[in-house]
ModelCIF file with pLDDT and N, C-alpha, C, O atoms, coordinates in Angstrom:
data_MODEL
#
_entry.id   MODEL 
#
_entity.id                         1 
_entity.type                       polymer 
_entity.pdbx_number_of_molecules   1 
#
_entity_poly.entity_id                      1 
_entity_poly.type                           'polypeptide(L)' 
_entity_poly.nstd_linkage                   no 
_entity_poly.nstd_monomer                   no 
_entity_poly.pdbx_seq_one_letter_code       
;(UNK)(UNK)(UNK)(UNK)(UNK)(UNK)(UNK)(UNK)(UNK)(UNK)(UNK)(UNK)(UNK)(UNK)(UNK)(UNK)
(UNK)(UNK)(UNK)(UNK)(UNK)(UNK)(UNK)(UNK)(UNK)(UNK)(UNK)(UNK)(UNK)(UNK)(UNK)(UNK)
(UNK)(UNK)(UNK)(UNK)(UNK)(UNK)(UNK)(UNK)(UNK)(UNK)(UNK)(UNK)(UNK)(UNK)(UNK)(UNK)
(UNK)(UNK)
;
_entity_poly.pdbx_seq_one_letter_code_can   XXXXXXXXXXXXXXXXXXXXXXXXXXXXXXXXXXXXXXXXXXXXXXXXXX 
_entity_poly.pdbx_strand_id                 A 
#
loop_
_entity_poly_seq.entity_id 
_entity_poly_seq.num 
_entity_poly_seq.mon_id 
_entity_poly_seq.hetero 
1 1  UNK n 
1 2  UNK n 
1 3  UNK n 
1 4  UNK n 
1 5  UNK n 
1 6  UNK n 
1 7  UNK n 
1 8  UNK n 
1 9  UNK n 
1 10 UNK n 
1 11 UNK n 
1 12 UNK n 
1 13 UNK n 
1 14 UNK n 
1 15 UNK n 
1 16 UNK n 
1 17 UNK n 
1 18 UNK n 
1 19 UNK n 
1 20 UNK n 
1 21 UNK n 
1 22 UNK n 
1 23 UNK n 
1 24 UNK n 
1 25 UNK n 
1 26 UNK n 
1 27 UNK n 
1 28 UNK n 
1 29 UNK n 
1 30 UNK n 
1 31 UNK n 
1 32 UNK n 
1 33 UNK n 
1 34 UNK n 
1 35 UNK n 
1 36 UNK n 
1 37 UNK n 
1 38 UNK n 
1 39 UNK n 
1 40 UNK n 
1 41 UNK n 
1 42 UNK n 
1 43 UNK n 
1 44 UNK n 
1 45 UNK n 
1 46 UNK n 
1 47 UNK n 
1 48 UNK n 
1 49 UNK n 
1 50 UNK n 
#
_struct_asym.id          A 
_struct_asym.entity_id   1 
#
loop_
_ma_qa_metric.id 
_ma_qa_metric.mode 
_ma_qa_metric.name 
_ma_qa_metric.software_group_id 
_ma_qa_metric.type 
1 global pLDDT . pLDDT 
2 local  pLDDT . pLDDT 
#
_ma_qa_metric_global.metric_id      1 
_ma_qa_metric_global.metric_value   84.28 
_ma_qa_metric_global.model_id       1 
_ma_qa_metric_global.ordinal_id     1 
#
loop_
_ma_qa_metric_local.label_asym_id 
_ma_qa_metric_local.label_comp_id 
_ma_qa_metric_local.label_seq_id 
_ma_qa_metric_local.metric_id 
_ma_qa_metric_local.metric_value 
_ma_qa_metric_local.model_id 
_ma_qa_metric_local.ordinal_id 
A UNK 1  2 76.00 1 1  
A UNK 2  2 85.00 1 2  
A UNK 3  2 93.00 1 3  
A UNK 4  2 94.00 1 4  
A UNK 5  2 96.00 1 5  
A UNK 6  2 96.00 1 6  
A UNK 7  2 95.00 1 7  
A UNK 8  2 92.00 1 8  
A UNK 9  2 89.00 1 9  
A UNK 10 2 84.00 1 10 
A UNK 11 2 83.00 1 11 
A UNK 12 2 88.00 1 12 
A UNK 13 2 92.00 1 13 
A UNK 14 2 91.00 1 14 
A UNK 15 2 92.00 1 15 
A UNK 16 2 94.00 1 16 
A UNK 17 2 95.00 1 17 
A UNK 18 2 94.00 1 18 
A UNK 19 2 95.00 1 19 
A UNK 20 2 95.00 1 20 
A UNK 21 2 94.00 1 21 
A UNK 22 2 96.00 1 22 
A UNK 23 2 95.00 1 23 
A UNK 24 2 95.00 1 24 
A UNK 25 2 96.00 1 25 
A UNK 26 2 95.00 1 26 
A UNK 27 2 94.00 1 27 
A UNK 28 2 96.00 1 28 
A UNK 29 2 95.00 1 29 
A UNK 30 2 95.00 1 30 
A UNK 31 2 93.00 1 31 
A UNK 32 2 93.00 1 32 
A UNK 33 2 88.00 1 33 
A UNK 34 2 89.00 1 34 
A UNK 35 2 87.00 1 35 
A UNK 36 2 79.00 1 36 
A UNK 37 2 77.00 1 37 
A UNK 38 2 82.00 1 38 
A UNK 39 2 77.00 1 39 
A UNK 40 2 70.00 1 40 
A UNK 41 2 63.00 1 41 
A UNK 42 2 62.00 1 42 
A UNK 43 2 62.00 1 43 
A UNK 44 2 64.00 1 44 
A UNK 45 2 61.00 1 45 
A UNK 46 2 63.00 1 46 
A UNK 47 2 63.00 1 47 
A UNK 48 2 63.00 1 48 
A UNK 49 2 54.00 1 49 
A UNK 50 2 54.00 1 50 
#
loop_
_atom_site.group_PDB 
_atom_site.id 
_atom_site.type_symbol 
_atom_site.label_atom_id 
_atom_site.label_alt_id 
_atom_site.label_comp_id 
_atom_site.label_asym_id 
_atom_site.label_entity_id 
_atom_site.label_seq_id 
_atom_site.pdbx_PDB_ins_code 
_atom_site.Cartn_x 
_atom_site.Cartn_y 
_atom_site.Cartn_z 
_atom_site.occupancy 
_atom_site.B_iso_or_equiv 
_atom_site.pdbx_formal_charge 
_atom_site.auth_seq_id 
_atom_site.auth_comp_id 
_atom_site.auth_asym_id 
_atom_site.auth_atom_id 
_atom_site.pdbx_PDB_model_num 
ATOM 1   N N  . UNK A 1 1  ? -104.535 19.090  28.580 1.00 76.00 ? 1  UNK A N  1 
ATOM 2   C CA . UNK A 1 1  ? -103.432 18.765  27.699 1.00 76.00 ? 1  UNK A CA 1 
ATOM 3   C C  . UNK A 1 1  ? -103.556 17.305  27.269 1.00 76.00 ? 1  UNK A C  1 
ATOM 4   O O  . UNK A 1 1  ? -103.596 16.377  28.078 1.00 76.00 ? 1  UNK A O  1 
ATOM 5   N N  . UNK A 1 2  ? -103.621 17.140  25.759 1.00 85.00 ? 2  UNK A N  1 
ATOM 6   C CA . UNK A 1 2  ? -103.362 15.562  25.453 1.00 85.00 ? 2  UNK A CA 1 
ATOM 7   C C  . UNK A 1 2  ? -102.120 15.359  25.111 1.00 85.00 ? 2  UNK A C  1 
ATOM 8   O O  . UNK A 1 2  ? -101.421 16.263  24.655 1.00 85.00 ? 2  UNK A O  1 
ATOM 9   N N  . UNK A 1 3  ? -101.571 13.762  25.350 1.00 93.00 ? 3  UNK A N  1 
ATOM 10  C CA . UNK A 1 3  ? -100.624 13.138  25.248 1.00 93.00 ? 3  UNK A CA 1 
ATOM 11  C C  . UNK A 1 3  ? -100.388 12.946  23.835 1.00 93.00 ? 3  UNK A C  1 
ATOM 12  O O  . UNK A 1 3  ? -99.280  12.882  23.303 1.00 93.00 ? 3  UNK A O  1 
ATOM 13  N N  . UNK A 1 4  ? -101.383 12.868  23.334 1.00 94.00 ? 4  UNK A N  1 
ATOM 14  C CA . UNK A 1 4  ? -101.534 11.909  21.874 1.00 94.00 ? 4  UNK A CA 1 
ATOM 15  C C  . UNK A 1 4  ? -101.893 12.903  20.756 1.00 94.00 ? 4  UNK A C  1 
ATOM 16  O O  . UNK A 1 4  ? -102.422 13.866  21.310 1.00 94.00 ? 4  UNK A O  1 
ATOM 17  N N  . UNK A 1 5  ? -101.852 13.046  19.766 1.00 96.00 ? 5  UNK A N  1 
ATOM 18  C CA . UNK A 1 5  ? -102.732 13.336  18.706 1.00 96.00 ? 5  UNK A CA 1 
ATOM 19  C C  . UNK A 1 5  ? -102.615 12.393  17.212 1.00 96.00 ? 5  UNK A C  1 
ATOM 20  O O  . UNK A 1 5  ? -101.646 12.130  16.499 1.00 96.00 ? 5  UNK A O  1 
ATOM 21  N N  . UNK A 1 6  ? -103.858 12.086  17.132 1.00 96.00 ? 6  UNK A N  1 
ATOM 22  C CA . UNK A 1 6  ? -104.325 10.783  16.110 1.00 96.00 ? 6  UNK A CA 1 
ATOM 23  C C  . UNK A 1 6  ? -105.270 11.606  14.975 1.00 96.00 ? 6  UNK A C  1 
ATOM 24  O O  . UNK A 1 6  ? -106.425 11.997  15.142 1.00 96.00 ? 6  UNK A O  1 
ATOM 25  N N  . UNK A 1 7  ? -104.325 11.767  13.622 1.00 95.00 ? 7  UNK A N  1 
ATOM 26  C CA . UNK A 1 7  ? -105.078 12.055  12.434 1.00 95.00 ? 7  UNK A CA 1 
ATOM 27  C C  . UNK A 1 7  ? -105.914 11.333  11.751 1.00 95.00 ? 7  UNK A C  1 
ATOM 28  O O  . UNK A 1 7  ? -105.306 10.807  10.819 1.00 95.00 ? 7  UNK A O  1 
ATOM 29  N N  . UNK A 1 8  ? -106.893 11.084  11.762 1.00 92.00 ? 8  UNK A N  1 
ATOM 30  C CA . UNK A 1 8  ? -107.700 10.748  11.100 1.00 92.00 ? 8  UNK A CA 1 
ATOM 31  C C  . UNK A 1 8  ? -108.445 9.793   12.148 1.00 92.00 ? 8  UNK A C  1 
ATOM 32  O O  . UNK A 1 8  ? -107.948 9.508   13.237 1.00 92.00 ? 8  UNK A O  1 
ATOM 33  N N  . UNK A 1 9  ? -110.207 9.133   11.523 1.00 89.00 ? 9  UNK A N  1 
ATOM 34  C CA . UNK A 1 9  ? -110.978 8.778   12.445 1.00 89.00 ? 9  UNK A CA 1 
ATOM 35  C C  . UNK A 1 9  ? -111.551 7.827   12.093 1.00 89.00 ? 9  UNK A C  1 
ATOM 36  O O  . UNK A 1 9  ? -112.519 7.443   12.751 1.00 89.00 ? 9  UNK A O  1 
ATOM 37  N N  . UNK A 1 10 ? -111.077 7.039   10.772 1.00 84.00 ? 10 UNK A N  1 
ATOM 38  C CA . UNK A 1 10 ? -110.923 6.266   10.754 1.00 84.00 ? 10 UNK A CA 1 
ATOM 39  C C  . UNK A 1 10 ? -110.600 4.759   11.699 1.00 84.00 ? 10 UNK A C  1 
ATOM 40  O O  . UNK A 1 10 ? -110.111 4.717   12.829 1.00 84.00 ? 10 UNK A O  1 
ATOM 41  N N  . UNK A 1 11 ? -111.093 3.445   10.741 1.00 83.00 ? 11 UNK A N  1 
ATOM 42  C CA . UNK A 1 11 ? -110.999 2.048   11.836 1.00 83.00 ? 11 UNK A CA 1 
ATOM 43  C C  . UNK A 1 11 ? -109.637 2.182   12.368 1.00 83.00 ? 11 UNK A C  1 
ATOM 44  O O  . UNK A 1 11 ? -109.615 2.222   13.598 1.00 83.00 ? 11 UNK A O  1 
ATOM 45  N N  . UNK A 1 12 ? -108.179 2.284   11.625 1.00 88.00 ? 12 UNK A N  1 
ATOM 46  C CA . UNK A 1 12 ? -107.278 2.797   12.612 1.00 88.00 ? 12 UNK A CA 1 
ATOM 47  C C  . UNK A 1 12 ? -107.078 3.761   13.754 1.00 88.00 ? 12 UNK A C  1 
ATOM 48  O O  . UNK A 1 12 ? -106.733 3.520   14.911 1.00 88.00 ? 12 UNK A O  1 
ATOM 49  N N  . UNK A 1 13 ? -107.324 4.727   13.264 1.00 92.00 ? 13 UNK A N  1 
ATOM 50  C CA . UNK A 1 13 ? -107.567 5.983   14.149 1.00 92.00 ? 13 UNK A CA 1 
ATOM 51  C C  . UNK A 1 13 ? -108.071 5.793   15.234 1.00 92.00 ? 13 UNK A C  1 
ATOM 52  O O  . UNK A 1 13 ? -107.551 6.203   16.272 1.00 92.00 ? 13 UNK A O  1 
ATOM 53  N N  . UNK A 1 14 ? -109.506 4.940   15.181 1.00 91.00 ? 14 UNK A N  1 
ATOM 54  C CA . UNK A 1 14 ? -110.108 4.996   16.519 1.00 91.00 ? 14 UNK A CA 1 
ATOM 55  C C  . UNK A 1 14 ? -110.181 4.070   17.271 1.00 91.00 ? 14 UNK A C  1 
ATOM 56  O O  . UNK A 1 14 ? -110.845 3.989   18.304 1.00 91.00 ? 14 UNK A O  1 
ATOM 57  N N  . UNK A 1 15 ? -109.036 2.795   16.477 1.00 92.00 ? 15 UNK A N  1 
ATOM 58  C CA . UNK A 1 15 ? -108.783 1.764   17.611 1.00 92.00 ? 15 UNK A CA 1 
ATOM 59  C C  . UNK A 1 15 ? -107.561 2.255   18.229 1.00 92.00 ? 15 UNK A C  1 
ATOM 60  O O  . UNK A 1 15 ? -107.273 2.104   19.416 1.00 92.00 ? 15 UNK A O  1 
ATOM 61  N N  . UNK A 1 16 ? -106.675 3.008   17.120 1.00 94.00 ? 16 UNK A N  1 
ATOM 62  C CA . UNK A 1 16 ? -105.722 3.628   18.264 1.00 94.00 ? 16 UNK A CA 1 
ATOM 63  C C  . UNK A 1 16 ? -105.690 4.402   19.431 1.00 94.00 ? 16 UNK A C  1 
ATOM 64  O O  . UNK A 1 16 ? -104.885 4.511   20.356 1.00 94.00 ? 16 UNK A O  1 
ATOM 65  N N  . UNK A 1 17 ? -107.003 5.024   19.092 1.00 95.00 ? 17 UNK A N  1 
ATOM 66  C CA . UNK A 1 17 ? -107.238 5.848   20.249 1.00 95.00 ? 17 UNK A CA 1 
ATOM 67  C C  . UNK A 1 17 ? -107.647 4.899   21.623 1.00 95.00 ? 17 UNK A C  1 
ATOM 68  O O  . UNK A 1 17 ? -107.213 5.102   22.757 1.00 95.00 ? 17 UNK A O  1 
ATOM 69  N N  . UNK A 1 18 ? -108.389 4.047   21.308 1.00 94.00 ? 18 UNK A N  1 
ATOM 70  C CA . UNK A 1 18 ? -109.151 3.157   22.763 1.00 94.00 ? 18 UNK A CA 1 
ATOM 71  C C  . UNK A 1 18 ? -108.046 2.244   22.696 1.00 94.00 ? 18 UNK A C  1 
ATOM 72  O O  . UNK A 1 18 ? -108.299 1.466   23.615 1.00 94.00 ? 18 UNK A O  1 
ATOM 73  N N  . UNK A 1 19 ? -107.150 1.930   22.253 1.00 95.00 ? 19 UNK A N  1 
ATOM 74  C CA . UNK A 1 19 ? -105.951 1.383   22.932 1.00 95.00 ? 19 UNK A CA 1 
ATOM 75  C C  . UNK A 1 19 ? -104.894 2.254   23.852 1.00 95.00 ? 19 UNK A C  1 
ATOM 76  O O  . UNK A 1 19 ? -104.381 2.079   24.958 1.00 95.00 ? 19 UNK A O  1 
ATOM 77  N N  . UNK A 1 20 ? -104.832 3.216   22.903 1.00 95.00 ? 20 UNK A N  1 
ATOM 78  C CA . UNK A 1 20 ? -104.088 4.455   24.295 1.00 95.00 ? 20 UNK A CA 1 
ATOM 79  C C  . UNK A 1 20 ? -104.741 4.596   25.743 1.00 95.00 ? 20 UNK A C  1 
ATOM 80  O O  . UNK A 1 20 ? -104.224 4.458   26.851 1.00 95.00 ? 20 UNK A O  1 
ATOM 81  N N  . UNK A 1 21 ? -106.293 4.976   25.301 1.00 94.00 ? 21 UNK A N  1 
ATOM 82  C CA . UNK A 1 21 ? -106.587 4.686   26.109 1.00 94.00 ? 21 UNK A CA 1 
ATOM 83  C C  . UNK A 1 21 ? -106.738 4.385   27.183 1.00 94.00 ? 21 UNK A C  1 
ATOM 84  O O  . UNK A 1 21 ? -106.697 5.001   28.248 1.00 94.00 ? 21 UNK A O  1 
ATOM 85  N N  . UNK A 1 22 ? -107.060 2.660   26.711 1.00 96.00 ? 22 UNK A N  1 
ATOM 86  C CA . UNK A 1 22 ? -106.264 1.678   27.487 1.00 96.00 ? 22 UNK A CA 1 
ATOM 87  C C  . UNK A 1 22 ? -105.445 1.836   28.605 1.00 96.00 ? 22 UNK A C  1 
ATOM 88  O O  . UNK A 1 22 ? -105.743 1.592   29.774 1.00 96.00 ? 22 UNK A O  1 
ATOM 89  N N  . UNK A 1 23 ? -104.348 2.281   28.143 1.00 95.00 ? 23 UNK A N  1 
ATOM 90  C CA . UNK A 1 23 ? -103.057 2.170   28.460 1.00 95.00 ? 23 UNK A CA 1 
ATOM 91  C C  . UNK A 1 23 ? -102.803 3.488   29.006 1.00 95.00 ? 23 UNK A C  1 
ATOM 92  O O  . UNK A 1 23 ? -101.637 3.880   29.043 1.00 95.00 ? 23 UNK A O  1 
ATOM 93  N N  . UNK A 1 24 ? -104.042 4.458   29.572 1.00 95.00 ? 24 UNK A N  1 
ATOM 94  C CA . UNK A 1 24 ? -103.958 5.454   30.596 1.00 95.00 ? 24 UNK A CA 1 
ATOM 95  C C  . UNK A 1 24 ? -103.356 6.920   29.883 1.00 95.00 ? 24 UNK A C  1 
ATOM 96  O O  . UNK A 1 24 ? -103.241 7.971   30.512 1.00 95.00 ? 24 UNK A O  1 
ATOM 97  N N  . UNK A 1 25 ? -102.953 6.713   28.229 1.00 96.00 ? 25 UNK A N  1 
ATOM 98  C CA . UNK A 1 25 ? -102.628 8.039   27.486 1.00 96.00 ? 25 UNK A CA 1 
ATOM 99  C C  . UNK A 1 25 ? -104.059 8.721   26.820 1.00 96.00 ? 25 UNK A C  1 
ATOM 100 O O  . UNK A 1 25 ? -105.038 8.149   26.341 1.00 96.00 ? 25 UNK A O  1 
ATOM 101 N N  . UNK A 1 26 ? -103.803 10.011  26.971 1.00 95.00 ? 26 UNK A N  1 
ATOM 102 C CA . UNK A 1 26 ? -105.089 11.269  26.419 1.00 95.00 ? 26 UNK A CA 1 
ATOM 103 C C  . UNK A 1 26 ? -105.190 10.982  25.176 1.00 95.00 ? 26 UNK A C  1 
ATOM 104 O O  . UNK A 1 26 ? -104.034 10.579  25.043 1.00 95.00 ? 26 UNK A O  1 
ATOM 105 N N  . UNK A 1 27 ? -105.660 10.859  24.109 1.00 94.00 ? 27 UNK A N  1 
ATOM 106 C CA . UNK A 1 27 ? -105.528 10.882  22.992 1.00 94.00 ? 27 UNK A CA 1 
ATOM 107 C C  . UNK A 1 27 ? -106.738 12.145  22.422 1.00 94.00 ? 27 UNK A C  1 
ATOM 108 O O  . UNK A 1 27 ? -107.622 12.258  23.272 1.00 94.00 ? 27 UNK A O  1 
ATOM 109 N N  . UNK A 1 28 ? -106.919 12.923  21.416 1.00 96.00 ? 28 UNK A N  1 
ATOM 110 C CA . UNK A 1 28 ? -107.350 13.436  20.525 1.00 96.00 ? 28 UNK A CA 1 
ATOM 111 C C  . UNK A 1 28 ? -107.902 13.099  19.013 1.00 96.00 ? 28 UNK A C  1 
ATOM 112 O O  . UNK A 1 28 ? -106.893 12.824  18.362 1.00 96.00 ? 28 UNK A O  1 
ATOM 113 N N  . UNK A 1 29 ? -108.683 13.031  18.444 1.00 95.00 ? 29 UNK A N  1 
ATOM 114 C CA . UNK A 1 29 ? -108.829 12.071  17.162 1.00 95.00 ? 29 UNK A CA 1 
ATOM 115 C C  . UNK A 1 29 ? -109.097 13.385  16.541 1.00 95.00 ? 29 UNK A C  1 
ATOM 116 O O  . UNK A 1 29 ? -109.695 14.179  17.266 1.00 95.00 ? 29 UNK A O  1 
ATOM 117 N N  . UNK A 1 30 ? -108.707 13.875  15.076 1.00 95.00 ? 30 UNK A N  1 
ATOM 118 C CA . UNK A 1 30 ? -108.519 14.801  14.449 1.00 95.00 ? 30 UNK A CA 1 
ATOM 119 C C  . UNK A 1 30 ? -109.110 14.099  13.272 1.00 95.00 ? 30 UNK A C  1 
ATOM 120 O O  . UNK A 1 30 ? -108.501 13.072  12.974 1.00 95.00 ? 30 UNK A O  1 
ATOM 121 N N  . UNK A 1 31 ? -110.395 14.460  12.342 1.00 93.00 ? 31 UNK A N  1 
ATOM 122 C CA . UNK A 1 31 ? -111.112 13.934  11.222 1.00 93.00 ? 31 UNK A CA 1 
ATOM 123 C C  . UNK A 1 31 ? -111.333 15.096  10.847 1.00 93.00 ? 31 UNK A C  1 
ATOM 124 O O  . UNK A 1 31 ? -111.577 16.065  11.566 1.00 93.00 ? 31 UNK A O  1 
ATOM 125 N N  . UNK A 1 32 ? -111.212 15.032  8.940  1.00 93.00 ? 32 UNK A N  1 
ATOM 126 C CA . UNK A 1 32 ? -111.741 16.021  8.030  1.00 93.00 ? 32 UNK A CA 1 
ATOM 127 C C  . UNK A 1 32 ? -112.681 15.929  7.843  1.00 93.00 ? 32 UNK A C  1 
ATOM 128 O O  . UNK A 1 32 ? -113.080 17.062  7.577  1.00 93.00 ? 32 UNK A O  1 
ATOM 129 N N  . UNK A 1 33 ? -113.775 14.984  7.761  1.00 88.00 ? 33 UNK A N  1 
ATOM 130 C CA . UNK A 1 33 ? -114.909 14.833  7.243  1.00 88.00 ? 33 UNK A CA 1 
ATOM 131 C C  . UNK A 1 33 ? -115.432 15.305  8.588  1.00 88.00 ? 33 UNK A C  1 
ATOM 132 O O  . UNK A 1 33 ? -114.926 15.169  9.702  1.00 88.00 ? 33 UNK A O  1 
ATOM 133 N N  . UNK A 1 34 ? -116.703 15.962  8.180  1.00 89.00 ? 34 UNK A N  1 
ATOM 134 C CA . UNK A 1 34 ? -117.852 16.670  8.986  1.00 89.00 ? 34 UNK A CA 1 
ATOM 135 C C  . UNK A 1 34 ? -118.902 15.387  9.773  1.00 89.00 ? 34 UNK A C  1 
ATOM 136 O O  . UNK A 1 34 ? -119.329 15.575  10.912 1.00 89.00 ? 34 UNK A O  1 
ATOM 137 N N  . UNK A 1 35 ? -119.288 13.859  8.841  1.00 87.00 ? 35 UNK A N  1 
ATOM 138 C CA . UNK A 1 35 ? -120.080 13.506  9.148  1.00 87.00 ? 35 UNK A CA 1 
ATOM 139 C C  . UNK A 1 35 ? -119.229 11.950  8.812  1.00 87.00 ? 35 UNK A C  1 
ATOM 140 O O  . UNK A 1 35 ? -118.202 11.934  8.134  1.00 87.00 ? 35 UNK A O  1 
ATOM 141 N N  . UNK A 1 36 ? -119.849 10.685  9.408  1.00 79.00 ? 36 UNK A N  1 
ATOM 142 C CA . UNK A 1 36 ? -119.120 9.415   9.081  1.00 79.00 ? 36 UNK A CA 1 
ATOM 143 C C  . UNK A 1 36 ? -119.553 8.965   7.625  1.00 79.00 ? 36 UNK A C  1 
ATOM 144 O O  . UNK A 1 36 ? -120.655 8.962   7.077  1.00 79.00 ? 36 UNK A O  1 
ATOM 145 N N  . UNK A 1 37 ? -118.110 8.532   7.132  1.00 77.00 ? 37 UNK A N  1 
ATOM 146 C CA . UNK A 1 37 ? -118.304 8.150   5.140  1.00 77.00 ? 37 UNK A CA 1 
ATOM 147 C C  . UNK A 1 37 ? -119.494 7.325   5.447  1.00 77.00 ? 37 UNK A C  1 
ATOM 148 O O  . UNK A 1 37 ? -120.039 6.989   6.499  1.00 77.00 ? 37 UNK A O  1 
ATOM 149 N N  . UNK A 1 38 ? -119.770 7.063   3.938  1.00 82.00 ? 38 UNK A N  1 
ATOM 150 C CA . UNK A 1 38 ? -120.972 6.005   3.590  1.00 82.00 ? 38 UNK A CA 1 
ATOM 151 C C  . UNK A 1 38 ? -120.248 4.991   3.015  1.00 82.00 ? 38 UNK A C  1 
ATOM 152 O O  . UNK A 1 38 ? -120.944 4.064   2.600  1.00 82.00 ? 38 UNK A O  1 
ATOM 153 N N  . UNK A 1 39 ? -119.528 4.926   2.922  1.00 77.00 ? 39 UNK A N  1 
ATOM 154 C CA . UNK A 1 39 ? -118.477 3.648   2.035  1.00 77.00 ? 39 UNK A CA 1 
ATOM 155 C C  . UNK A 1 39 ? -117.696 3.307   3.029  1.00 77.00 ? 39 UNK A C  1 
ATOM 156 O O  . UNK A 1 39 ? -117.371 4.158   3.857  1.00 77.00 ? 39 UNK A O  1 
ATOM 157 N N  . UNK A 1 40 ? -117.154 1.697   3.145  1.00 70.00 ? 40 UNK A N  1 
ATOM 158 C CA . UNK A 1 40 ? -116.918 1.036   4.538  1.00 70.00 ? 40 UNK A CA 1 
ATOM 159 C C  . UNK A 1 40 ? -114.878 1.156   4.055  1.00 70.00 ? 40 UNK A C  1 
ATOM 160 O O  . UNK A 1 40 ? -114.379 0.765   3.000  1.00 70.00 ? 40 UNK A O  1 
ATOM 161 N N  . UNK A 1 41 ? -114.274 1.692   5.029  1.00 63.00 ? 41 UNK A N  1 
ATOM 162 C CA . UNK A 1 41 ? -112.746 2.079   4.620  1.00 63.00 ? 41 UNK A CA 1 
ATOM 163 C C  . UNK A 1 41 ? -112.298 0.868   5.087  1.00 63.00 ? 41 UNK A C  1 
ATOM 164 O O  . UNK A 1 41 ? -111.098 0.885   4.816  1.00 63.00 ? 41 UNK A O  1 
ATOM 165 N N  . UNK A 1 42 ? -112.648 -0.576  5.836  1.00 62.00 ? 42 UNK A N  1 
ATOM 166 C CA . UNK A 1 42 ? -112.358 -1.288  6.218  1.00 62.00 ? 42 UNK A CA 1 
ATOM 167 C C  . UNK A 1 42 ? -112.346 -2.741  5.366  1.00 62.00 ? 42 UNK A C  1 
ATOM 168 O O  . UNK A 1 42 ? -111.896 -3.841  5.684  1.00 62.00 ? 42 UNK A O  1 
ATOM 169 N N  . UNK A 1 43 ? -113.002 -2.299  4.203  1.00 62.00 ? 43 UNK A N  1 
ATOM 170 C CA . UNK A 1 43 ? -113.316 -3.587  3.158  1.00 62.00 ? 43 UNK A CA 1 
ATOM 171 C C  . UNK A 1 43 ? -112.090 -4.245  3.157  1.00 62.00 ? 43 UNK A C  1 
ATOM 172 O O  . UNK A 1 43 ? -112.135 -5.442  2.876  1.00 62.00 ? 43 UNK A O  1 
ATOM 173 N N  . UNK A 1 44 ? -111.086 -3.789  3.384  1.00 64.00 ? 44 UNK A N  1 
ATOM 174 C CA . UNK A 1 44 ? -109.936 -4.898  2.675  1.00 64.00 ? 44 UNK A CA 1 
ATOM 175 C C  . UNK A 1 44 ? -109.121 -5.935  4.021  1.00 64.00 ? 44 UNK A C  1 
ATOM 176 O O  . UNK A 1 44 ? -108.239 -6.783  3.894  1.00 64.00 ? 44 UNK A O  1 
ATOM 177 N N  . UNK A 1 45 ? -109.737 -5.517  5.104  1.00 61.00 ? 45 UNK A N  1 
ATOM 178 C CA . UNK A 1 45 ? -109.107 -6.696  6.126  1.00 61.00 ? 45 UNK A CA 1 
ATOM 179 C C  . UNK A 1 45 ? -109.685 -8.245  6.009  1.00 61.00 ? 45 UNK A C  1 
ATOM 180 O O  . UNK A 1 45 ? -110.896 -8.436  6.121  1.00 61.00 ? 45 UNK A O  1 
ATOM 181 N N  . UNK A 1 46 ? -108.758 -9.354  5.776  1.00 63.00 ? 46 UNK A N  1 
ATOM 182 C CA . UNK A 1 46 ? -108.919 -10.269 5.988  1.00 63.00 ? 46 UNK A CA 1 
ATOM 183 C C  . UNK A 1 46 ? -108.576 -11.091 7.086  1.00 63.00 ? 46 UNK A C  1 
ATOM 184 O O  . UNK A 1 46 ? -107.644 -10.671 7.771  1.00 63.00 ? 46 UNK A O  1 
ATOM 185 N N  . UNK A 1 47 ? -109.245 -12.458 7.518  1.00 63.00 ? 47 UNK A N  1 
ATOM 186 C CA . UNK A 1 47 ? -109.371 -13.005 8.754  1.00 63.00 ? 47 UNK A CA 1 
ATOM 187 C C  . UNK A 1 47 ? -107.572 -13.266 8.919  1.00 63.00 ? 47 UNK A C  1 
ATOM 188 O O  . UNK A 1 47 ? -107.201 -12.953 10.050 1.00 63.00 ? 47 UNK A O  1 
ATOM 189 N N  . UNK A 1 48 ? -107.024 -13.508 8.482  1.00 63.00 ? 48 UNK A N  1 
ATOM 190 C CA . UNK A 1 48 ? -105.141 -13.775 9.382  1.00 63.00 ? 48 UNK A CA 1 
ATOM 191 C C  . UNK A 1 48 ? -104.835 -12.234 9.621  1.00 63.00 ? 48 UNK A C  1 
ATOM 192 O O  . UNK A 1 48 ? -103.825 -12.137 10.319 1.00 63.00 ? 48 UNK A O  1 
ATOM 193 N N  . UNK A 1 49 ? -105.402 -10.912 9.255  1.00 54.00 ? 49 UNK A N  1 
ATOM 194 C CA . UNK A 1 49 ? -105.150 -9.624  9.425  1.00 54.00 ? 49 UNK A CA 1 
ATOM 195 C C  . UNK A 1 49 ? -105.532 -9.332  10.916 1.00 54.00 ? 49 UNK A C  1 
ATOM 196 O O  . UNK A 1 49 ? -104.926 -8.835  11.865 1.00 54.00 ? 49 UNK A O  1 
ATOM 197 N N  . UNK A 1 50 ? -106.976 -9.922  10.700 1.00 54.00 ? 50 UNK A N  1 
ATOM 198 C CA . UNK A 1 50 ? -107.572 -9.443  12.186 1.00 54.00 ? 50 UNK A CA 1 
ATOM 199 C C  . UNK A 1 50 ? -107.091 -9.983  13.213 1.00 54.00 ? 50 UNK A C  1 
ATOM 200 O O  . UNK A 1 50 ? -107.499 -9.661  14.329 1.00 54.00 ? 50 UNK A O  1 
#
């Protein structure tokens, strides 16, 4: 049984997951895509973001 379920697998997605983690909760990561994009979904973080 997981605690968690996390849509998508994405840079959010899968830091949320290793922060649950973390923090001793199951998590699940649920992605539509079959294989990882070729285009970076992360382009728009800047350094006061991170």
């Amino acid at each position: 049984m997981k605690d968690v379920v996390i849509i998508g697998g994405g840079p959010n997605g899968l830091l949320m997951a290793c922060e649950l983690s973390l923090a001793g909760a199951r998590a699940v990561v649920l992605e539509q895509l079959p294989e990882p994009a070729t285009r970076p979904k992360a382009n728009g973080l800047v350094g006061r973001v991170v």
